[in-house]
N, C-alpha and C positions, 0 to 999 in steps of 0.2 A: 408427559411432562409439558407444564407450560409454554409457550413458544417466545424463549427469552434473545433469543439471535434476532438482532433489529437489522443486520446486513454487517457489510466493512465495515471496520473503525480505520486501519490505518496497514499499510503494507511496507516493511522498512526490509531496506537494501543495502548492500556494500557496492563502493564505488573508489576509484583509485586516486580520485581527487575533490578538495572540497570544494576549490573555486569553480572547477568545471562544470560540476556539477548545480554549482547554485545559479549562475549561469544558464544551463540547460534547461534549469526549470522557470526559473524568473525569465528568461529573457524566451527559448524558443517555447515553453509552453506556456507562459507569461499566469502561471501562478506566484503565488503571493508566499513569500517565507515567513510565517507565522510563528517559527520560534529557533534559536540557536539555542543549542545548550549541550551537552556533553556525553559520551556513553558513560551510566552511571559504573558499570564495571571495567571503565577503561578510558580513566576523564583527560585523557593524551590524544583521544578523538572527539570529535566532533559529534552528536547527532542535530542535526536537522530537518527541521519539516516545513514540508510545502501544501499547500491545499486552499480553499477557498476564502474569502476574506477573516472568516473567525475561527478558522481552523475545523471544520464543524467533523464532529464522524461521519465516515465513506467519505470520504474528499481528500485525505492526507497521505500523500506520501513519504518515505522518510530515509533518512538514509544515515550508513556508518560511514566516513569517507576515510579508509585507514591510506595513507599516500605512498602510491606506490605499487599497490597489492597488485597481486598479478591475477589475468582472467580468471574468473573461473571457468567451469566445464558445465555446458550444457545436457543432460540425463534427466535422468528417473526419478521422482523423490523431489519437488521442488515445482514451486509455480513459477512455470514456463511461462506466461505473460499475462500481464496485469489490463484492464478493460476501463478508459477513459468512456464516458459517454461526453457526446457533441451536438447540438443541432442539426437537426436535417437541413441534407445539400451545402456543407460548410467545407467537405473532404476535400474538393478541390483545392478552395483557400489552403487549408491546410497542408496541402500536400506541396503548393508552390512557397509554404515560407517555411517548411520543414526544407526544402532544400536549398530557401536563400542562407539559412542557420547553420548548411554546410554538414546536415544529416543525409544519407545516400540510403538507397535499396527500400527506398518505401514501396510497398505493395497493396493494393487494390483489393479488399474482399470481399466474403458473404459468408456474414458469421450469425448460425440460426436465424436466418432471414435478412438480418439486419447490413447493409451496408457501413464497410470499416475500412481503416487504414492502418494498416498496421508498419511498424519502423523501429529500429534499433535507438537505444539511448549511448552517449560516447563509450562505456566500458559493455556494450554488445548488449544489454538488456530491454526486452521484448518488449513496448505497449502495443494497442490500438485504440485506436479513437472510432467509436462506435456511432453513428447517427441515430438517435433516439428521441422520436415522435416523441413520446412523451413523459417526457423528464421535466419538470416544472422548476426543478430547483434553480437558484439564481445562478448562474458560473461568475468567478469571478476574473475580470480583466482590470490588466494595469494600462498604463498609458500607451504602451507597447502592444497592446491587444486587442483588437475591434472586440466589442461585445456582442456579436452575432457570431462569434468564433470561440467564446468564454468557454471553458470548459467546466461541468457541470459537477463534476467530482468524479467518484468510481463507478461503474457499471457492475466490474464483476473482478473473476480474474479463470483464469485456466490452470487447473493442476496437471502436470506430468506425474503417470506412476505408470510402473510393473505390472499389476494388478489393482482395476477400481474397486473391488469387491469390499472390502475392509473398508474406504471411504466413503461407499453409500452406505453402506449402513451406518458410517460415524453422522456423515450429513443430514440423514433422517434421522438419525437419534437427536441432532444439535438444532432441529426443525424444518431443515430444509424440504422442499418436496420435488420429485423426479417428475422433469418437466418432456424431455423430449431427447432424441439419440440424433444426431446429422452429422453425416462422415466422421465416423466413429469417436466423434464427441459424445460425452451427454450431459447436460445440462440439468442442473438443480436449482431452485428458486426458494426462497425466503419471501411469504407472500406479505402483503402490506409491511416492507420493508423499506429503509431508508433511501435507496434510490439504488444503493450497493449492494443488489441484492441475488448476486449470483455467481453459481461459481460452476464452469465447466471440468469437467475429467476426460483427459486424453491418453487412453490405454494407449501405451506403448511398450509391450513386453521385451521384444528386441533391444534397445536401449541399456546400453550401462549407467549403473548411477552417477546423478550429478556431484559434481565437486565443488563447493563455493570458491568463491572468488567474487575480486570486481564484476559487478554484472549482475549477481545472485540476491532472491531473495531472500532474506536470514532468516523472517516470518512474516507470519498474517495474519493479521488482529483482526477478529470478529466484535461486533457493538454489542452491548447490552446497557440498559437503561441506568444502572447503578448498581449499589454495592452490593444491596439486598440481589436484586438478580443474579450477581455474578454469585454469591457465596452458593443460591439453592443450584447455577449450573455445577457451578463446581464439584458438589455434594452428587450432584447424581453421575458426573465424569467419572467421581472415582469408584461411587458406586457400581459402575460398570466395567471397573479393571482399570482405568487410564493415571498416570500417576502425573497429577497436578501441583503443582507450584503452589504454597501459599499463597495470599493477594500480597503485591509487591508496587509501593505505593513510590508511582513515577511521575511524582509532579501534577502533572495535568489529566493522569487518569490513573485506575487502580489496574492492576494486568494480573491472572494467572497465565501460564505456559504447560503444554504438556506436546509431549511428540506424536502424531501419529502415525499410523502402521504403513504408511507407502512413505514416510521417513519428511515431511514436512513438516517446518516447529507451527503450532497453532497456537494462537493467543485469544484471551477474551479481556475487551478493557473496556472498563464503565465511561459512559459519555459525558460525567462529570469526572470534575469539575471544569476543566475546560484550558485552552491556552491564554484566556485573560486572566486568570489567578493575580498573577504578575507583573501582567503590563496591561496600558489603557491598549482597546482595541485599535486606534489610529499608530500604536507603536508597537506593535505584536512584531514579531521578529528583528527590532534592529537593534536589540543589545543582546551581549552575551547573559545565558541566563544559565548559571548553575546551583545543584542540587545542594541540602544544606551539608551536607558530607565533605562535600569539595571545596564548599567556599574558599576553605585558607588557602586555595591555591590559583584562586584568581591573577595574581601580580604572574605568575610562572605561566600560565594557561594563555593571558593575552599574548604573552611576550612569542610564547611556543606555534599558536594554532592560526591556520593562515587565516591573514586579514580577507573578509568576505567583501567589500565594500568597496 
């Protein structure tokens, strides 16, 4: 099969709150909110996303912030933490205004060579910031954020499972290539991939399954160039047994969904059309933007959903 996975498109989370959250990302990782708008099957939440100045694929994060929800449980089945890349020799900086921001237990790594930070988001959820020679991409910083500290988008992410055996072979079927094992990680790579082009697997058979909650990621959007891509991966997913989603058309990009076998939801969403659909690039995230479904219920929705701003 073609090699139609260009890396990350986008990793979206639940979190217990929306202010704290925007918060967290605008102000201590001083990404940029590229768009408010709504869960389309549940327009009484919030989705929003964070990421680069134009929202690009491998850059965004996103989240459901249902208020309130309680933690969830850390297990098996579930990507245990998500992989910022950073400039090399930045960790320090970062590591003293992660804790003027009032974040604790940051930790010092070596993750496949690579010098990392790794630290808790307010509802317990995992990143690290990874130092990487060479990531060319622009990161983007706001007023709030030296530009030698910008963060550059996604790196990777790490899956937690029972058994990796069912997701090498998804991941070489999906194009990835098996790069290397260290401390019983191992690592798969997406070669001339978007900059997000990797995703580690961490057997842990002892492990009970995870339970979502605040904190959890819901899924992981894999990139593909457009519609035409996604329809021929799609076709060969199911041709393989996997039971795929129609294309489910979300605004700013097309998404199928299908589960797989160590129990994480996997996505793939085309890199068009984009987060400027709807707004000029200079105003990308500072209105509410909802689907055409929901519209009539904009007057109710401002009244309801907490003010960001």
């Amino acid at each position: 099969m073609d090699r139609l996975i260009k890396g990350l498109h986008h990793v979206t989370s639940l979190s217990s709150d929306a202010v704290t959250y925007d918060r967290f990302f605008t102000g201590a990782l001083g990404q940029r909110r590229v768009k408010q708008t709504v869960n389309f099957d549940n327009p009484s939440v919030y989705h929003l996303y964070y990421g680069n100045e134009r929202g690009e694929p491998g850059t965004v994060m996103t989240y459901f912030p249902f208020q309130g929800m309680a933690q969830g449980r850390r297990g098996n089945g579930e990507v245990g933490v998500t992989h910022f890349s950073v400039n090399p020799a930045t960790l320090d900086a970062w590591q003293e205004r992660l804790a003027a921001y009032g974040l604790k237990g940051t930790t010092r790594r070596q993750v496949f060579g690579q010098a990392a930070l790794e630290f808790a988001a307010p509802d317990g959820d995992r990143f690290l910031l990874i130092e990487n020679q060479g990531d060319e991409r622009p990161g983007f910083h706001g007023p709030n954020l030296e530009a030698e500290l910008a963060i550059k988008g996604f790196a990777g992410a790490s899956l937690r499972l029972a058994d990796m055996g069912p997701m090498r072979e998804l991941l070489t079927f999906m194009g990835y290539e098996e790069l290397e094992t260290r401390e019983g990680r191992t690592r798969f790579i997406v070669p001339d991939g978007n900059g997000a082009d990797h995703i580690d697997l961490d057997e842990q058979p002892s492990l009970a399954a995870a339970g979502q909650g605040a904190g959890s990621v819901h899924h992981i959007a894999f990139a593909v160039a457009d519609r035409a891509a996604q329809d021929k991966l799609r076709q060969a997913l199911k041709d393989e047994g996997y039971a795929v989603t129609p294309p489910i058309d979300r605004d700013y990009f097309w998404a199928i969904y299908f589960l797989t076998p160590g129990g994480v939801l996997f996505e793939v969403a085309t890199n068009e059309p984009g987060f400027d659909r709807d707004e000029d690039l200079a105003a990308l995230g500072s209105q509410l933007k909802l689907p055409t479904q929901h519209a009539h219920l904009r007057e109710k929705l401002e009244q309801e959903l907490q003010p960001l701003d």
